[in-house]
C-alpha positions as CSV (number, residue, x, y, z in Angstrom):
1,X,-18.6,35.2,27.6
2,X,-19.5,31.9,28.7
3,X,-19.4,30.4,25.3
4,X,-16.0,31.8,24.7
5,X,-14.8,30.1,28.0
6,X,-16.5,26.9,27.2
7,X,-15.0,27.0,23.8
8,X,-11.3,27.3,25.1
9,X,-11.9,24.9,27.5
10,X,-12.9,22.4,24.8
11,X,-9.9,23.4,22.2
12,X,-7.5,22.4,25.2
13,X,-9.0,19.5,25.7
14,X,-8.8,18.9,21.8
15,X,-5.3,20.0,22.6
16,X,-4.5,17.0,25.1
17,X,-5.4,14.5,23.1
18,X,-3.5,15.7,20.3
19,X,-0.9,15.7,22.1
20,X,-0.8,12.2,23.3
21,X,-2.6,11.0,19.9
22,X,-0.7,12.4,16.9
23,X,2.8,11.6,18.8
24,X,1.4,7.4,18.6
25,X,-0.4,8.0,15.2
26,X,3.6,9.4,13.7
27,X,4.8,5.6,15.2
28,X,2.2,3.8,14.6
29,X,0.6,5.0,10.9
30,X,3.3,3.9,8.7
31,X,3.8,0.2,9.8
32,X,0.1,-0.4,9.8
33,X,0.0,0.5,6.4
34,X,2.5,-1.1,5.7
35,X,0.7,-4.3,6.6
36,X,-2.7,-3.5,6.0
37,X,-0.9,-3.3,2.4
38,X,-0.1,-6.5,2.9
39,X,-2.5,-8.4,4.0
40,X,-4.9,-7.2,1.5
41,X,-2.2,-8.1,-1.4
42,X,-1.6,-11.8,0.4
43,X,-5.5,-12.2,0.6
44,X,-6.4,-10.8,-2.6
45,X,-3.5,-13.2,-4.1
46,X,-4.6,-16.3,-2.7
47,X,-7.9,-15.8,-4.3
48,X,-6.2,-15.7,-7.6
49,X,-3.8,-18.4,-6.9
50,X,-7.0,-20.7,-5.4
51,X,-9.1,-19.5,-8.7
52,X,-11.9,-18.2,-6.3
53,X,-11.0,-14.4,-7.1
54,X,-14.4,-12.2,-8.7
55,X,-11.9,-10.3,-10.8
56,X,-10.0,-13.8,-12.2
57,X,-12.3,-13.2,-16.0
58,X,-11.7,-9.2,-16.1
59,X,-7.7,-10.1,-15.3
60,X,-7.9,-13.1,-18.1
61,X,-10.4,-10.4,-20.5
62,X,-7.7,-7.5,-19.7
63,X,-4.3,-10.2,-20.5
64,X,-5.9,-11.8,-23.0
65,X,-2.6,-12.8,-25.0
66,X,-1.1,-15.0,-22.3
67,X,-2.8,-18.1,-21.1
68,X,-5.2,-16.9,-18.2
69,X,-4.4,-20.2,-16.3
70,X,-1.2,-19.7,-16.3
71,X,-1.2,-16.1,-15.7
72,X,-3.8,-15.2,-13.1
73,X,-2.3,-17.9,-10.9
74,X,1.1,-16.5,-11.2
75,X,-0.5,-13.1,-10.6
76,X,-1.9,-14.5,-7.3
77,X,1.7,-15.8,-6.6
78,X,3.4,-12.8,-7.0
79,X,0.3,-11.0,-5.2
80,X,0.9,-13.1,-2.2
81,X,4.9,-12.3,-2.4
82,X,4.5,-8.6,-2.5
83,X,2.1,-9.1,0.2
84,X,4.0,-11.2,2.5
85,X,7.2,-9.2,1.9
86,X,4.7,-6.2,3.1
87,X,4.0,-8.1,6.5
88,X,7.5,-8.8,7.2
89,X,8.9,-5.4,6.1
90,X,11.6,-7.1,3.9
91,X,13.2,-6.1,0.3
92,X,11.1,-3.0,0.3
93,X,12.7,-1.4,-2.6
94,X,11.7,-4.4,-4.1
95,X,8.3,-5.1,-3.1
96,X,7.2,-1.2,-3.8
97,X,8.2,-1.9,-7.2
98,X,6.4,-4.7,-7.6
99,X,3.6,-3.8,-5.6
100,X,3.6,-0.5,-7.9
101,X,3.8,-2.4,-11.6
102,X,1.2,-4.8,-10.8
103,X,-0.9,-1.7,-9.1
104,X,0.0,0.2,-12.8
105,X,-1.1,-2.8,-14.4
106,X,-4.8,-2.7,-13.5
107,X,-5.3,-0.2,-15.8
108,X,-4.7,-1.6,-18.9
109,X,-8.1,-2.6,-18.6
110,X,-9.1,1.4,-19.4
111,X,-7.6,0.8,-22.5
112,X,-8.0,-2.7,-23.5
113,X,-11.7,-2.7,-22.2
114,X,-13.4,0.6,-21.9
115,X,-16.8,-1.1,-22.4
116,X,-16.5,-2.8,-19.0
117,X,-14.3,0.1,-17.2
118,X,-17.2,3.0,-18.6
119,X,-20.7,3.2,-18.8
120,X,-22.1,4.2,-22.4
121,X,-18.5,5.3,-23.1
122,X,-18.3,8.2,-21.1
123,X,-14.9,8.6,-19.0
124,X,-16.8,10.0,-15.4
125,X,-19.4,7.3,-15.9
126,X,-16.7,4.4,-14.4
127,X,-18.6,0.8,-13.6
128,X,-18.3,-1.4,-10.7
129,X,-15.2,-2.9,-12.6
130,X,-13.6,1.4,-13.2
131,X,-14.2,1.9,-9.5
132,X,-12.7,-1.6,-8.5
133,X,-9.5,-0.6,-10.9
134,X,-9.5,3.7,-9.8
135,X,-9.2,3.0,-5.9
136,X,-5.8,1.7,-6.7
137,X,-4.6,5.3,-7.0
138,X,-5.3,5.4,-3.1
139,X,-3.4,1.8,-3.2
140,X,-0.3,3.1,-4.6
141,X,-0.5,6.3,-3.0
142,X,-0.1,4.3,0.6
143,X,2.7,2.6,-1.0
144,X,4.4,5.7,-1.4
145,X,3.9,6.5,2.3
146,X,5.4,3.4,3.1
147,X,8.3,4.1,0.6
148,X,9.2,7.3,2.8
149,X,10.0,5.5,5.4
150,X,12.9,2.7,3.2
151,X,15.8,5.3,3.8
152,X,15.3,6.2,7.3
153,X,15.4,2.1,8.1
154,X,18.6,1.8,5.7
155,X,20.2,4.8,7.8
156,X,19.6,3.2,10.9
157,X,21.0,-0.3,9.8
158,X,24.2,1.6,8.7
159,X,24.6,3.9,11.9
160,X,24.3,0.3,14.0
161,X,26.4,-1.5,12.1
162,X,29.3,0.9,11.6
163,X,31.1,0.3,14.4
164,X,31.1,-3.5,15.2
165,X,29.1,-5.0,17.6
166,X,29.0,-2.3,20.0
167,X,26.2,0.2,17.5
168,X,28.4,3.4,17.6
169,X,27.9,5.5,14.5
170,X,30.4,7.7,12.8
171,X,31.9,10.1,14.7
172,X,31.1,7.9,17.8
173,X,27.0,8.9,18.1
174,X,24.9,6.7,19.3
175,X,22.6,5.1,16.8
């Protein structure tokens, strides 16, 4: 009987802090991906653009029809855009797409160099460079949390801005 006590005692405490936690976690979640997104893209892309990146020869092995110093540079660039546009929560229709193609990208090298992406050929077996190249999924997969949130915030914007300076909606509701 104790036990049971002691039990219920600890699920409302469990209960509290869920209570107070999940509410800041729904606020809170989505913008910090958002630009956790982006500064990993910004950093990742200034290694490229600074030619300092550990993945600059499997990019140039993977692209190997354009110039790789011309290309991994610009890659860097447009890295650091997407990333930047991430931190500042601007253009997101925009920057999801590009974030997404490049993302989509990486895995060309599955087909254009399965040596390096498998061991002894075998599709479970991934290398360090597979592994580096399959975490994207969870990559893009934030980016499509953060792409739930691009109509709620072009809502809003039109709510507030229907009505002059004064933020009244349609129908006279407060944004």
């Amino acid at each position: 009987m104790a036990s049971r006590k002691l039990t219920r005692s600890m699920w409302r405490g469990v209960d509290r802090v869920d209570a107070k936690l999940v509410p800041f976690l729904r606020t809170a979640a989505v913008p910090l991906l958002r630009i956790s997104l982006g500064i990993v893209f910004v950093w990742f892309g200034a290694l490229k653009v600074f030619d300092i990146s550990p993945v600059s020869a499997l990019v140039a092995r993977t692209v190997y029809w354009v110039d790789p110093d011309l290309f991994v540079p610009a890659l860097g660039a447009l890295e650091m855009f997407v990333g930047l546009m991430l931190l500042v929560g601007r253009a997101m229709r925009l920057t999801l797409f590009l974030f997404v193609a490049q993302m989509v990208g990486t895995f060309l090298t599955f087909f254009v160099l399965p040596e390096v992406t498998f061991r002894d050929g075998n599709l479970l077996l991934l290398t360090v460079e597979g592994e580096f190249v399959v975490k994207n999924l969870v990559l893009i997969s934030a980016a499509m949390v953060v792409g739930t949130t691009i109509r709620r915030r072009s809502a809003r914007v039109a709510l507030a801005g229907s009505d002059g300076a004064r933020g009244v909606g349609p129908r006279g509701i407060e944004p």
